[in-house]
N, C-alpha and C positions, 0 to 999 in steps of 0.2 A: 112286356118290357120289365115286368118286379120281376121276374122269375130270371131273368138275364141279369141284373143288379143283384141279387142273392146271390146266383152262382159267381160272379167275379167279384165280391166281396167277400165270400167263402174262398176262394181261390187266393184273395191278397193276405188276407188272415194265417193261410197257410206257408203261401210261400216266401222265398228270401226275396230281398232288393231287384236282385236281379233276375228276377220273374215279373217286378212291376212292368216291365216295356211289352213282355210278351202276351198276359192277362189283360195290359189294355187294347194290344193290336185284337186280340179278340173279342172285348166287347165292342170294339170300335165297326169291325167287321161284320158279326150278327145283327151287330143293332143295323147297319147298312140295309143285311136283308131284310128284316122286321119292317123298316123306312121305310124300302123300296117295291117291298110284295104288293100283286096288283091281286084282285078276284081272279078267276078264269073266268067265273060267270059273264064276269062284267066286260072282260074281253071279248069274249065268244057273240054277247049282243051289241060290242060296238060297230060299227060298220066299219069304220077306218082301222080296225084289224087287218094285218096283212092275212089274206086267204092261206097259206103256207103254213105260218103260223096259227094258227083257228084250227087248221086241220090236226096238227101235231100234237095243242093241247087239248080237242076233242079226243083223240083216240087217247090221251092221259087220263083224263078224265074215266073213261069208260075201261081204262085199267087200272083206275083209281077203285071204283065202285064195286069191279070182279075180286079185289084181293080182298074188300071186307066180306062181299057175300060169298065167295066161294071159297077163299083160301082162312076166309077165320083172323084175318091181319085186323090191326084196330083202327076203328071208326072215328074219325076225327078228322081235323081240318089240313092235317098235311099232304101237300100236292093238289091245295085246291085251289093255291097262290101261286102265282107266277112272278121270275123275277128276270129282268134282263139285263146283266152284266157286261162289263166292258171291258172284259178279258176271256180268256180261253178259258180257265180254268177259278172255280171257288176258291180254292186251298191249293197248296202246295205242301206235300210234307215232308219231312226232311228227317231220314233213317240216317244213325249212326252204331259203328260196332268200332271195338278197337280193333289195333292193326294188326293183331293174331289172335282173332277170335270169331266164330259167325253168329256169337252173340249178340243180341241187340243191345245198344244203350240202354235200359227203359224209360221212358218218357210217364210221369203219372203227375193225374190228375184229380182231384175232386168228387167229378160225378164217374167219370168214365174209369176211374184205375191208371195202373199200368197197363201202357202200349209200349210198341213196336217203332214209335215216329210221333213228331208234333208238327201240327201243321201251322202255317203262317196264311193269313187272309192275303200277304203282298209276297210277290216273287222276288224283289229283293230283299225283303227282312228273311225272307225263308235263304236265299243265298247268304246273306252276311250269319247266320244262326250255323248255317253249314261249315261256311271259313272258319270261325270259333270252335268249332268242335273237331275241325283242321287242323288249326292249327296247335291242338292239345296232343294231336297223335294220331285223332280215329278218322278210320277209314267213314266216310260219308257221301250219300246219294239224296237227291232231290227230285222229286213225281209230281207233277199236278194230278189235281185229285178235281175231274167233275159236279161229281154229288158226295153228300156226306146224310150222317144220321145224327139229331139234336136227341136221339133216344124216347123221345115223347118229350122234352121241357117247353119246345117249341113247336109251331106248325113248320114243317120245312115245305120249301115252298120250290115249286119245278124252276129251275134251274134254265136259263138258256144254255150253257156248256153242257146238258142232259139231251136237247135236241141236235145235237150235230150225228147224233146215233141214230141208226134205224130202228123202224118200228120195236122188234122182238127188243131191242137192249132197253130202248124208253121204259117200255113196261114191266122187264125183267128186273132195273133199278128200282121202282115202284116199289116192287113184291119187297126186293133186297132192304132196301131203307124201312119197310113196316115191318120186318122181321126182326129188323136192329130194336125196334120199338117194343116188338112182344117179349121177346126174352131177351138178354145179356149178362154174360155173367163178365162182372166186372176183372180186368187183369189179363184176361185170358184171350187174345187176340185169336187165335187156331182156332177156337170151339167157337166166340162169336162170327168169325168170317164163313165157316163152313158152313154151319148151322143156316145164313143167311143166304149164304150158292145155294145150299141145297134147295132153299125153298125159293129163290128165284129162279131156279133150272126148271121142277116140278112143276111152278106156279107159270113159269110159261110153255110148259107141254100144256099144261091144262087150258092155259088161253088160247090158244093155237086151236085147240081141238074142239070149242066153245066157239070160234069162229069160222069153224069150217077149211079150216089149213089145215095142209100139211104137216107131218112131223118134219122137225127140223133136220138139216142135214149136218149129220155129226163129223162129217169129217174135219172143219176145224177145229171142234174140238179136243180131234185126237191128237192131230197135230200138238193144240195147246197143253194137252196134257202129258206126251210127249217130250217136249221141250223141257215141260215144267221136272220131268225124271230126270233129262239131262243137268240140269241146275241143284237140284238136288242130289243129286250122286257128288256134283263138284262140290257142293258146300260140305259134304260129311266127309269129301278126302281130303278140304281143308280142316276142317275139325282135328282128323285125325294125326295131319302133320301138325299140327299147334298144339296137337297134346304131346308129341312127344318128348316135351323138354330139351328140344334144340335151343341152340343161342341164336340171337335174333338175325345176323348174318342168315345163317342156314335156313332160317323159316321163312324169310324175306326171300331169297331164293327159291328156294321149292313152293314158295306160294307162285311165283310165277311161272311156276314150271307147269304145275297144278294147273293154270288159267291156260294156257298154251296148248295143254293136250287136252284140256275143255274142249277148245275152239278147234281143233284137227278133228275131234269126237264127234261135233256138232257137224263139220261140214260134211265126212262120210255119210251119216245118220241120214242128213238132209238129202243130199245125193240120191241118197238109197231110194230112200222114203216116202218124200217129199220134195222129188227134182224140179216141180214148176211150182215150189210155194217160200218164197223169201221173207217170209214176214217178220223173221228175226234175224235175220241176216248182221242188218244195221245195230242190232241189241248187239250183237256177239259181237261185231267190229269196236263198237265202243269201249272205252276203258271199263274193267272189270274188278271192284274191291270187294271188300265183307260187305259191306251193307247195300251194296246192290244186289246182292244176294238175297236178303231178307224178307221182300213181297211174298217171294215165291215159296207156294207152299200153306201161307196164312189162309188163303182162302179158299184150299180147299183139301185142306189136310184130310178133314174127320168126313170130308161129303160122304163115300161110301158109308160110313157106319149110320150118316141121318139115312140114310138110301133103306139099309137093315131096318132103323129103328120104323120109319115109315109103311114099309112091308108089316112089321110084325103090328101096327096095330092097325092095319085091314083098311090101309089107305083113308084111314080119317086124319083130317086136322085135328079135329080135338082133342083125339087121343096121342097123337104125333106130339103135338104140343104139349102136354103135361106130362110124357115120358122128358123130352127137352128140358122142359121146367124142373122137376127131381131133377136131372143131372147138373143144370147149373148151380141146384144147390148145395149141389156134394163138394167138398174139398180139392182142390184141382187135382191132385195126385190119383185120389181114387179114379174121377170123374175122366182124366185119362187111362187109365188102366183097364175101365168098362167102353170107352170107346175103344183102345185099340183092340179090344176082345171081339169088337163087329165087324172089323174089318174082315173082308175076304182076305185070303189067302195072297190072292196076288198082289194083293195093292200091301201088305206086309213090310216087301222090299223097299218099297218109295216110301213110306213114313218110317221107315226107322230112321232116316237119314236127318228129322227132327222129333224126334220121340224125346220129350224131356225127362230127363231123372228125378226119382221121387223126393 
C-alpha cells in the first residue's frame, strides 16, 4: 500500500487539475485489488472452494511455478493472489487519435511513460473520458482489458475476468504479465507488447510440451495474423491520404472510402480463406475510426525479430533476455532500426505499415 501512495502522489505532483479525478479513480481501483486479493493457498485448502474454481487456480498456480523455473520470469508473489471481481473486465482503456491521423494520442505517465491508451478501473468514467476527447475532434475507441501488468510495484493478483479463458490463454497471460515485469522499456508500447507475445507464445509451446500436449494448432493464429495485415495495410492507406495535404472535406471523404474498400477486401479474403471462420465479422460491421485502429499491430509488431534474437542465442532464456535488456536500453530510434534489421523478409511488408520515423 506505500508503494501505491508514492506513485499517485508522484503522479499528482506531476500532473494538472485535471488529472486529480483520473490519479484518484486509480488508486481507488488498485487499492480495491490490494483489499480484495485472497491467497490461492488458502483457497485451494478451503473446502467451500467451488471445485471449478480450485481447479483453474491449481493449474495457475503450476503455470505460475513453470515460468520462474523454466522460462527465467521473476519469482515473487504475483498470481499467487486471487481476486474476484464484479464486472467482466479490470480496466477499460480508452485509445484516442485525431480525425486525420493514425496517430495515437499519447497517454503518459509516471512509472510506465508514454502509451497508446489510459485505462479507467470503471466503464463509465472510461465512457465519459472518451466523450471529452469527442468531443475535442478525436476520433476514439473504448476495450476492456482482462489482466494488466503493475510492472513489479505490486503483486498482481489472478484476476477472475483471466479465467473465462482456456487453459493455454490462463497460462499464456501468466508468462505475458511476468515479462512485462522483467524487462520494459518505458514509452515504447510495439517493443514492450511484442517482446511480451513472444515470450507468452514460446512460454506456452514450452508448457504444452512439459505436459505432454500437443503442439498447438496454428490455424487461428493465421487467421489472426492475417486479419491483423488486413488492418494494417488500411491504416497506412489512411496515413497516406492524410498526408497528402487535402482540405478536410476531401479527407473526411476518402477516409471513408478507404474504410468501405477495407470491408469489401475483408469480406473477399474471408470468403477465400476463411469461409467457415466469422470471428471478425462483427469487428468489420462495427463503426471503424483511427483509434480503433490502434491495438493492432502493438502487440505484435517486432515478435518475429524476438523469434531471430531467440534463435541466435541457442534457445536460452538468459541469454534471450539480456540481448532484450541491451536493446531496451538503446535509444528508441536505434533500438527500432536493429529490430527491423531481424525481421524476415516477408513480414517487411506488414511493419512498414507502422515503422516509426527516426
Amino acid at each position: 500500500m506505500s508503494r501505491l501512495i508514492a506513485i499517485i502522489a508522484l503522479g499528482l505532483a506531476l500532473c494538472a487539475c485535471g488529472s486529480l479525478r483520473y490519479y484518484a479513480q486509480a488508486a481507488k481501483g488498485q487499492g480495491a485489488l490490494i483489499v480484495h486479493r485472497r491467497a490461492v493457498s488458502k483457497l485451494l485448502s478451503d473446502p467451500a472452494t467451488d471445485p471449478k474454481l480450485a481447479t483453474r487456480l491449481r493449474l495457475a498456480q503450476q503455470a505460475r511455478r513453470f515460468a520462474s523455473r523454466q522460462l527465467g520470469l521473476p519469482d515473487n508473489r504475483s498470481y499467487t493472489g486471487y481476486v474476484a471481481l464484479d464486472r467482466p473486465y479490470v480496466v477499460w482503456n480508452v485509445f484516442a487519435a485525431p480525425r486525420f491521423s493514425v496517430e495515437a494520442v499519447p497517454q503518459c505517465f509516471p512509472i510506465a511513460g508514454c502509451v497508446a491508451y489510459r485505462g479507467w478501473f470503471d466503464e463509465a468514467a472510461a465512457r465519459a473520458d472518451a466523450a471529452r476527447l469527442q468531443a475535442r475532434g478525436d476520433d476514439v475507441w473504448v476495450g476492456g482489458v482482462p489482466a494488466y501488468s503493475t510492472l513489479g510495484w505490486f503483486a498482481d493478483p489472478i484476476l477472475s475476468s483471466m479465467l473465462r479463458w482456456d487453459d493455454d490463454e490462463l497460462a499464456g497471460t501468466i508468462f505475458h504479465e511476468l515479462a512485462h515485469q522483467l524487462i520494459y522499456a518505458r514509452g515504447d508500447t510495439a517493443f514492450d507488447e511484442s517482446f511480451a507475445t513472444f515470450v507468452q507464445r514460446e512460454g506456452l509451446r514450452q508448457w504444452r510440451s512439459s505436459r505432454g500436449l500437443p503442439a498447438q494448432d496454428d490455424s487461428g493464429q493465421a487467421m489472426d495474423d492475417g486479419f491483423t495485415r488486413q488492418v494494417l495495410d488500411l491504416r497506412q492507406r489512411l496515413k497516406a491520404l492524410y498526408a497528402s495535404g487535402a482540405d478536410d472535406a476531401t479527407l473526411a471523404a476518402g477516409k471513408q472510402r478507404e474504410i468501405a474498400a477495407f470491408r469489401r477486401r475483408y469480406a473477399r479474403w474471408r470468403e477465400r480463406e476463411w469461409p467457415k471462420d466469422h470471428r471478425y465479422d462483427s469487428w468489420v460491421a462495427q463503426p471503424i475510426n483511427n483509434a480503433r485502429l490502434l491495438p493492432f499491430g502493438l502487440y505484435d509488431r517486432w515478435t518475429p525479430a524476438f523469434e531471430v534474437l531467440f534463435r541466435r542465442a541457442g534457445r536460452s532464456w538468459p541469454a534471450f533476455y539480456a540481448s532484450v535488456r541491451q536493446l531496451a536500453h538503446e535509444p528508441k530510434a536505434r533500438r527500432d532500426r536493429e529490430l527491423q534489421s531481424l525481421l524476415p523478409s516477408r513480414d517487411m511488408t506488414v511493419t512498414q505499415a507502422t515503422a516509426p520515423r527516426d
